[in-house]
N, C-alpha and C positions, 0 to 999 in steps of 0.2 A: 369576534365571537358574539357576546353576549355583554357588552357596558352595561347596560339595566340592573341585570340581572343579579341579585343579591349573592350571589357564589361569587359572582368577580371581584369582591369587597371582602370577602370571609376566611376567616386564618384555618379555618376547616379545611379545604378545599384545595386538592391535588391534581394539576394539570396532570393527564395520558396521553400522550401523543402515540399513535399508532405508525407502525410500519411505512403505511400508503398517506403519513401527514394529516390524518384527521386529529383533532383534539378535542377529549372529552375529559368532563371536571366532575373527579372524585371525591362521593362527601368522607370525609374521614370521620365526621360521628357515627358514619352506620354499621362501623365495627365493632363501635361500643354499643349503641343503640340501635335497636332492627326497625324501629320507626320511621328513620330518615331513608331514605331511596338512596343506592350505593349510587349509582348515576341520574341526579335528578333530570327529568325535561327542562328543558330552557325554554325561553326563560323563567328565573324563579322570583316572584315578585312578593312574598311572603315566605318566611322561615323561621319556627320558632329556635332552632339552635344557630342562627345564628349569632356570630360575633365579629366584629369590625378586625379585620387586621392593620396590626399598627408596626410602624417600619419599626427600626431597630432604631434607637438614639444613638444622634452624632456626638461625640466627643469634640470638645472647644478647644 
């Protein structure tokens, strides 16, 4: 897709895969906030709501 792209780093951000295999990446702040673009263009190389997603911690 889009490596660069600050949406492929962001815990925001909800893969849609359609019917015919296209995937497009849903901001989830623009439910709460009508500022962000529900589907922004790619790539996005500036974002102020973004946030880093961070994996889930392993247990030892």
């Amino acid at each position: 897709m889009w490596p660069q792209s600050r949406c492929a780093r962001c815990r925001y951000r909800q893969e849609i895969r359609s019917k015919r295999g296209s995937i497009f990446w849903l901001c989830q702040r623009s439910k709460s906030e009508p500022t962000f673009s529900k589907y922004p263009p790619q790539p996005v190389l500036f974002c102020p709501g973004f946030a880093a997603f961070s994996p889930p911690e392993q247990a030892e």
